[in-house]
VOGU-3710 file (C-alpha; in Angstrom, 3 decimals, decimal comma):
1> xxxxxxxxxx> -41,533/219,923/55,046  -44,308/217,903/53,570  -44,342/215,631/50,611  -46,105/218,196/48,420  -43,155/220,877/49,022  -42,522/221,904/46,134  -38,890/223,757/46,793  -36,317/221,979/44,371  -32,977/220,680/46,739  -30,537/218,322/46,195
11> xxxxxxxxxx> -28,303/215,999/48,511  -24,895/214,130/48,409  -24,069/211,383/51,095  -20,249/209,446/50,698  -19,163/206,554/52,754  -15,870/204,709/53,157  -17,129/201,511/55,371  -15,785/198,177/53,283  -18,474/196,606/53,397  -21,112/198,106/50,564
21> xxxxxxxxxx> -24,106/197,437/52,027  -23,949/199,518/54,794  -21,508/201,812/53,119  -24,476/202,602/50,630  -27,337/202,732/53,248  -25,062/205,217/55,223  -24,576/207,283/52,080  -28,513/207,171/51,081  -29,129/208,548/54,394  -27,179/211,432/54,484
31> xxxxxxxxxx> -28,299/212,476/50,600  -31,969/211,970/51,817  -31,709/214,150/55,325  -30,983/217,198/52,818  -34,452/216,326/51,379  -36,217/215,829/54,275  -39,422/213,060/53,872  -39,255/214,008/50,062  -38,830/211,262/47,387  -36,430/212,378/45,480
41> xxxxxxxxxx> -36,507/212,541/41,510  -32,869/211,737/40,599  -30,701/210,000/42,228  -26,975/209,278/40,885  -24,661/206,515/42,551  -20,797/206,822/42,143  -19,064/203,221/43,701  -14,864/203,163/43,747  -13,687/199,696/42,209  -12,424/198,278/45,667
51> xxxxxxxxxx> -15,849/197,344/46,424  -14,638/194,968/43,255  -17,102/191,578/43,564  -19,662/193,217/45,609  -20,569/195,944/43,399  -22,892/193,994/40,889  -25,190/192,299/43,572  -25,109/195,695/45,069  -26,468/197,529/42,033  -28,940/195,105/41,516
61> xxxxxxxxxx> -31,060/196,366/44,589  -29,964/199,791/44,071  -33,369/200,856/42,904  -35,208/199,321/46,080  -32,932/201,197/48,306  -32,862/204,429/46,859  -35,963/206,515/47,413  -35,743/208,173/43,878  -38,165/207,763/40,956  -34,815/207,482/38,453
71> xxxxxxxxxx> -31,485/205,901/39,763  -28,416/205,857/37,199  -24,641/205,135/38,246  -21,658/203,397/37,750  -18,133/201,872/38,984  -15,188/204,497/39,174  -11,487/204,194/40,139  -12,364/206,724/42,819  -15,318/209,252/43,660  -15,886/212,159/45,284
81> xxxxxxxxxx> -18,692/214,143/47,265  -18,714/217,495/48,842  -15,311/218,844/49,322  -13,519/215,673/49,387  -11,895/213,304/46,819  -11,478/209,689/47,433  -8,911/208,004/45,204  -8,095/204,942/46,605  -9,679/201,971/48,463  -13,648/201,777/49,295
91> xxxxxxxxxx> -15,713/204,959/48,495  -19,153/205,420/47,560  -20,873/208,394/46,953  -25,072/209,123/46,633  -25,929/212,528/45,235  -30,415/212,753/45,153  -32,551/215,769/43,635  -36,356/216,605/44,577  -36,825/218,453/41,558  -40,546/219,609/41,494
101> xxxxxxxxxx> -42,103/219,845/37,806  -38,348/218,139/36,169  -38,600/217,000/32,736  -36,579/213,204/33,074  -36,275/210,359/30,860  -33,831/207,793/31,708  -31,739/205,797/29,046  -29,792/202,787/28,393  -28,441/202,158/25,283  -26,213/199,520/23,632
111> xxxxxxxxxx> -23,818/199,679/20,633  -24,448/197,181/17,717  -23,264/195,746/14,242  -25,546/195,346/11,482  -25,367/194,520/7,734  -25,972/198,344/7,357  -23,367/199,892/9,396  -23,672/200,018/13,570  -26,663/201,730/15,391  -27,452/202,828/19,167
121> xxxxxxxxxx> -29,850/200,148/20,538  -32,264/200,772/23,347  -33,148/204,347/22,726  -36,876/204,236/24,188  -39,527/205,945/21,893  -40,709/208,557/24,477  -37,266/210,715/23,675  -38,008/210,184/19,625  -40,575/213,187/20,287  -39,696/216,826/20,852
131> xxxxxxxxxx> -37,495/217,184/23,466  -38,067/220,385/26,196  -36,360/223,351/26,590  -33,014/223,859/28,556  -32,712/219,600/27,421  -29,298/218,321/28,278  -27,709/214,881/28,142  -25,726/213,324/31,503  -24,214/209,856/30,310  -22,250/207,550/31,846
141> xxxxxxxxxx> -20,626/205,278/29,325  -18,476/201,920/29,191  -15,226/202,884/27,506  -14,945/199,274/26,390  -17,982/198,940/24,351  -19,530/202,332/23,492  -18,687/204,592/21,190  -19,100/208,255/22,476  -17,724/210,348/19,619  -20,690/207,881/17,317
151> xxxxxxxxxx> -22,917/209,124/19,726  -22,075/212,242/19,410  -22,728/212,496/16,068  -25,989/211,172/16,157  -26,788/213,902/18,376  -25,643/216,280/16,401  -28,043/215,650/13,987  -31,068/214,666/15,820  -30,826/217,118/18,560  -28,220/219,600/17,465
161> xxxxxxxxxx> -27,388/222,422/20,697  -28,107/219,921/23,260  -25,165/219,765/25,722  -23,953/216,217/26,597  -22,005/215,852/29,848  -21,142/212,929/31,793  -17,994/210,512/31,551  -16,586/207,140/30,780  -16,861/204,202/33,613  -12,883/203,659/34,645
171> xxxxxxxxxx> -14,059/201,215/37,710  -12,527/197,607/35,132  -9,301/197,588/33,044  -10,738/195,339/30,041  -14,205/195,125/28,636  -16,860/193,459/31,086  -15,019/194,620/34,173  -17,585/198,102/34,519  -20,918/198,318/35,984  -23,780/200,439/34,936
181> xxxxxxxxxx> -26,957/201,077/36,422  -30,352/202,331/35,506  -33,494/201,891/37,591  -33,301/198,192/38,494  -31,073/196,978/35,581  -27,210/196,499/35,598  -24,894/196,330/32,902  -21,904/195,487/31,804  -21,253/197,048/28,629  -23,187/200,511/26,524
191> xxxxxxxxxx> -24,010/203,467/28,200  -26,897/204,382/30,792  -28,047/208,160/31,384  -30,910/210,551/31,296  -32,317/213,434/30,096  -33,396/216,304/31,628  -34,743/219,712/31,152  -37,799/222,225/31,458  -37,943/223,923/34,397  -34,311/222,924/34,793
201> xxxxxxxxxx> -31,221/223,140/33,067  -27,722/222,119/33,544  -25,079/224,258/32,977  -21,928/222,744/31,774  -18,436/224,067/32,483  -15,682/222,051/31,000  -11,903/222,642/31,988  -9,439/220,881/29,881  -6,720/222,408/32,343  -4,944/224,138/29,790
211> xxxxxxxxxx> -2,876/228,294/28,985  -2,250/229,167/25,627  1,589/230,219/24,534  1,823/232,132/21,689  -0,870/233,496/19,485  -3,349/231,847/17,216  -2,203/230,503/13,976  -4,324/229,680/10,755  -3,650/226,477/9,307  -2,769/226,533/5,787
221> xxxxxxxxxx> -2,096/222,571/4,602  -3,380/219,629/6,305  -3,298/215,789/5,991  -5,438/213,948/8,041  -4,199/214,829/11,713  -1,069/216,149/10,636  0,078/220,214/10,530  1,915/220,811/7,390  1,817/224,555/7,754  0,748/227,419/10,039
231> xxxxxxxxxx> 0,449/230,882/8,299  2,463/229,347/5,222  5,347/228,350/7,452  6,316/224,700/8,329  4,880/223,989/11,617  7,516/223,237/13,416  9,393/226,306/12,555  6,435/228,311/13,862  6,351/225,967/17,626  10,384/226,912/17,358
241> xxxxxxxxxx> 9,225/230,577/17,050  6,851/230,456/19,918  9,244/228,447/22,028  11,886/231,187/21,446  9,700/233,490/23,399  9,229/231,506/26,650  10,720/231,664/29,905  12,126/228,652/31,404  9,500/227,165/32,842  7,270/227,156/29,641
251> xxxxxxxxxx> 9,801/225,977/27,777  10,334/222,767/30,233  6,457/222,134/29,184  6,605/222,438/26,042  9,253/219,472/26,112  6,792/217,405/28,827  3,706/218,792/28,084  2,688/220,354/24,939  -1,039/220,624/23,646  -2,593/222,150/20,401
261> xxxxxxxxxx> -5,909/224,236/20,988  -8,272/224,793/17,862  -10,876/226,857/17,631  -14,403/225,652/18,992  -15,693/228,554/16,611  -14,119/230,624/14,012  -17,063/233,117/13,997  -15,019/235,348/16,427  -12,590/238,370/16,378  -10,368/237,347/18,887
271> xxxxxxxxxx> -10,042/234,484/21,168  -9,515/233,683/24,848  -8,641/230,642/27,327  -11,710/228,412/26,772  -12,506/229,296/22,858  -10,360/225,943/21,924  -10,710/222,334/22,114  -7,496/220,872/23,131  -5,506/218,150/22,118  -1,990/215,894/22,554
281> xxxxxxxxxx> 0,477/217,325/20,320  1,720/213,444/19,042  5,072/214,264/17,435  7,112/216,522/15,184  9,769/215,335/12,298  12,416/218,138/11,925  13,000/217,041/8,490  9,641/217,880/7,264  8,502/220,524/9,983  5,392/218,531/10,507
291> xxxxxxxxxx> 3,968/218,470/13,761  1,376/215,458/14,094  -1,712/216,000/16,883  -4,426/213,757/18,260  -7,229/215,260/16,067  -8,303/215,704/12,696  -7,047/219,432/11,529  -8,448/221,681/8,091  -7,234/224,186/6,087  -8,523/227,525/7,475
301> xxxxxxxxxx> -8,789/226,301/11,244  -7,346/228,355/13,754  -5,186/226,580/16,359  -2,884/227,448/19,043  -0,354/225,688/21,195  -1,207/225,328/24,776  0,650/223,857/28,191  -0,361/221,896/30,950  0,676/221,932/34,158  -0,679/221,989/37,685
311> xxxxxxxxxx> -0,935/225,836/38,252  -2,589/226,202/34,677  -5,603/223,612/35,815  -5,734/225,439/38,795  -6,488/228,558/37,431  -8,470/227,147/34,661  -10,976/225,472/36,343  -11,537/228,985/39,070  -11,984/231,055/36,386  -14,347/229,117/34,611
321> xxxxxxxxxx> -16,455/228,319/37,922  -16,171/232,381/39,047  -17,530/233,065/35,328  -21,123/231,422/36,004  -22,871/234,577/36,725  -25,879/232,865/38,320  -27,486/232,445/41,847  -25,801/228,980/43,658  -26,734/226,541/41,928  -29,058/223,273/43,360
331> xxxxxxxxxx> -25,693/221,184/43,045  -23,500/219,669/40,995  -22,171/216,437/39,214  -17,991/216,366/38,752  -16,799/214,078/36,286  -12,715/214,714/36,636  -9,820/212,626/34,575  -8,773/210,149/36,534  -4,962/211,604/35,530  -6,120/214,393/37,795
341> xxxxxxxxxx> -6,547/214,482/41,397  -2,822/213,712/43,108  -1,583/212,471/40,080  -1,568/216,371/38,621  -2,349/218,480/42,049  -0,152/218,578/44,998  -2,682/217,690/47,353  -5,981/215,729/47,348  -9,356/217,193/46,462  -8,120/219,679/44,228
351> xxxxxxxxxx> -11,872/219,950/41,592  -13,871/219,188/45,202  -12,831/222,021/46,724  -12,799/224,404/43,835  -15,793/223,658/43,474  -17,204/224,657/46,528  -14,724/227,569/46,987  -16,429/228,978/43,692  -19,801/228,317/43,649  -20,522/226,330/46,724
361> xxxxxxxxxx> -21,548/225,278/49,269  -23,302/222,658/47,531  -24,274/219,179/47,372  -21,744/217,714/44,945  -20,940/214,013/43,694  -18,409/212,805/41,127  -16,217/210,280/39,707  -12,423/210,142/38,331  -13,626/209,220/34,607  -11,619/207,419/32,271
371> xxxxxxxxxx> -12,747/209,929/29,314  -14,885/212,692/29,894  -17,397/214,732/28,301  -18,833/218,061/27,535  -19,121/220,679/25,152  -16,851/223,533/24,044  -18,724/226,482/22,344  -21,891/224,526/20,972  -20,568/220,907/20,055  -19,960/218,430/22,589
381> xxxxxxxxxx> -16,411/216,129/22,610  -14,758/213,481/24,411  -11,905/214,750/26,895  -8,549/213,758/28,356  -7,327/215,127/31,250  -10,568/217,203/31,708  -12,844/218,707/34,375  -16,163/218,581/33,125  -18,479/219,202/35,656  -22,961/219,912/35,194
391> xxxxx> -24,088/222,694/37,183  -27,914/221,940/37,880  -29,646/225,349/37,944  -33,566/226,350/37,803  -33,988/227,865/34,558
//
C-alpha cells in the first residue's frame, strides 16, 4: 500500500489498560494497522466513564494523536469494538476510515436562548450550501444540554430525507459531567458530529427491540398523548381484547413490558415488524378506558401494541441486519441503549456479535447511549431501549 491507494477500508482498535494514555495509543494502533501507512479520513473515539478525570486532558490531544483529517467522540458508560462489549470499568475504543473521494464536514453545535425563541449555534457556513448525495448525519449529543428532537426538526425542514444517526453521551449523570470532541476542541455541553456523503453513504438500521401482539388499530379520539379510542372502542377494552388472545408468556409482558407502535407511514396496505415507531405505554385508568403513552397520538394514526423482551430484540435486530441486501459493508458504528447489553441479554456482547454474525466481519465501534437515534421510514427520532447502528457502504 502507498499513500495514494485509493481502496476505501476502515479500522477499529479497543483497549482496557487503566491508564488512558497508553490505552488510547494501543487502540490507535490497531485501527491504523487495518489502514496500513494511510491517513485516515474519519476517525471516531468511544472512552467508558472509568477513565473519569483523565478523559478531558486526554481529548484535548486527541487530534495530535490520531492520524485522521476529522476526529469526533465522546464519554460512554461502556463501549464496544469488534465482537465484544465492554460495560464496566476502563474501555476505549478507536474506529478510523480511509475513505478516498468522502464528502465530510465536521460540526459542533451549541443550544441557545434568545429574545426570539432558542437556535442551534455553531453550525459552520460550508453545510448552509447544497448538501451531496447519499448525505447523512452521525451526532453525538449531550443529553444534558441539547435538544435532539429541536434538532430534528430543524432538519426536517432544511434538509428533509437526510438520515440522522448517532446517540446521546451517557459517560456523566448531571449536566457538565460528558465530554465531546471534535478535531482539537472538547466540550462539555451541545452536540459534535459530521456529515458525510457522495461517494459514500450510510445505511441506517434501527432496532427498537420490539414484536407486535395483535393487529393494527386506527385511532379514533385523541388528547394530547392520551388514547381515548381505537376503532370507536375505549382503548383499554381493545388492549383487554388483544390480551385475551395471548399465551402466557405474552401476557406476563404485557403486565412488565408493554409498548405502543404507530405507524412511521400510513401510505401502506399492510404493515410489518419495523413499519412503527415505538413507545412506553405510561398508564391506563379502567374507569375511563384510556390508555396514556409516551408520545403525541392523532386521530386517523394507526398504532399497535408491541412487547419487549430479550428473545424479541434478538430476533429484531437479525432480521433487520440479514435484510441489508448489499455487499459487506466498510464497517460500522453501534450506538446501543445502555438498558441493553446484560441488563436485557443473558450474556455480554449481544448487538457486537450480531453484528458480525450478520453482516460481518467488520471493523465495528460503539457506545451504550443514553438516548439514541435514527430514522424509521423517512423521519428520524430519538430512541429508548434501541439499537441504532450506521452501516458505512460505497454508494
Amino acid at each position: 500500500m502507498t499513500p495514494t491507494d485509493p481502496i476505501a477500508r476502515c479500522g477499529c482498535g479497543a483497549s482496557t489498560r487503566p491508564d488512558l494514555d497508553l490505552a488510547l495509543r494501543d487502540a490507535v494502533t490497531a485501527a491504523q494497522a487495518d489502514l496500513g501507512s494511510i491517513r485516515a479520513d474519519l476517525a471516531v473515539v468511544f472512552v467508558s466513564a472509568a477513565h473519569a478525570a483523565a478523559i478531558r486532558p486526554a481529548f484535548e490531544t486527541l487530534a495530535d494523536l490520531v492520524p485522521a483529517t476529522t476526529v469526533i467522540g465522546a464519554t460512554a458508560e461502556g463501549v464496544l469494538a469488534g465482537h465484544e462489549e465492554f460495560e464496566g470499568g476502563p474501555a476505549v475504543t478507536v474506529w478510523m476510515a480511509r475513505l478516498p473521494g468522502a464528502w465530510i464536514r465536521p460540526l459542533s453545535l451549541d443550544y441557545v436562548q434568545t429574545p426570539d425563541g432558542g437556535l442551534f449555534a455553531g453550525w459552520p457556513e460550508e453545510l448552509d450550501g447544497e448538501w451531496p448525495s447519499n448525505a447523512a448525519v452521525l451526532l453525538l449529543a449531550d443529553p444534558f444540554s441539547f435538544p435532539v428532537d429541536a434538532f430534528i426538526a430543524r432538519m426536517e425542514t432544511e434538509h428533509p430525507g437526510v438520515p440522522i444517526i448517532g446517540g446521546m453521551a451517557s459517560g456523566g449523570s448531571e449536566p457538565g459531567s460528558n465530554t465531546l470532541v471534535v478535531g482539537p476542541r472538547t466540550y462539555e455541553s451541545g452536540a459534535v458530529g459530521l456529515v458525510l456523503g457522495g461517494t459514500y453513504r450510510i445505511r441506517p438500521v434501527v432496532s427498537q427491540g420490539c414484536r407486535p401482539i395483535g393487529k393494527p388499530l386506527v385511532v379514533t379520539r385523541a388528547e394530547d398523548n392520551m388514547i381515548l379510542e381505537l376503532g370507536g372502542r375505549p382503548a383499554l377494552e381493545r388492549l383487554r381484547e388483544v390480551y385475551g388472545t395471548l399465551d402466557a408468556v405474552d401476557r406476563n409482558l404485557v403486565k412488565s413490558s408493554l409498548h405502543l407502535g404507530r405507524a412511521a407511514s400510513e401510505y401502506r396496505d399492510s404493515f410489518h415488524p419495523g413499519d412503527f415507531l415505538v413507545r412506553n405505554v405510561m398508564g391506563a385508568d379502567p374507569e375511563s378506558g384510556v390508555i396514556a403513552v409516551g408520545d403525541t397520538v392523532r386521530i386517523g394514526q394507526t398504532v399497535q401494541f408491541h412487547v419487549r423482551d430479550a428473545a424479541s430484540a434478538d430476533d429484531d435486530l437479525r432480521c433487520l441486519l440479514a435484510s441489508l441486501a448489499a455487499p459487506r459493508p466498510l464497517g460500522a458504528l453501534v450506538f446501543t441503549c445502555n438498558g441493553r447489553g446484560t441488563r436485557l441479554f443473558d450474556e455480554p456482547g449481544h448487538d457486537a456479535r450480531c453484528v458480525q454474525d450478520l453482516i460481518g466481519p467488520l471493523p465495528t465501534a460503539g457506545f451504550f447511549a443514553q438516548g439514541e437515534i435514527g430514522p424509521i421510514g423517512d423521519r428520524t427520532f430519538l430512541h429508548g431501549f434501541t439499537a441504532s447502528i450506521a452501516v458505512l457502504e460505497k454508494a
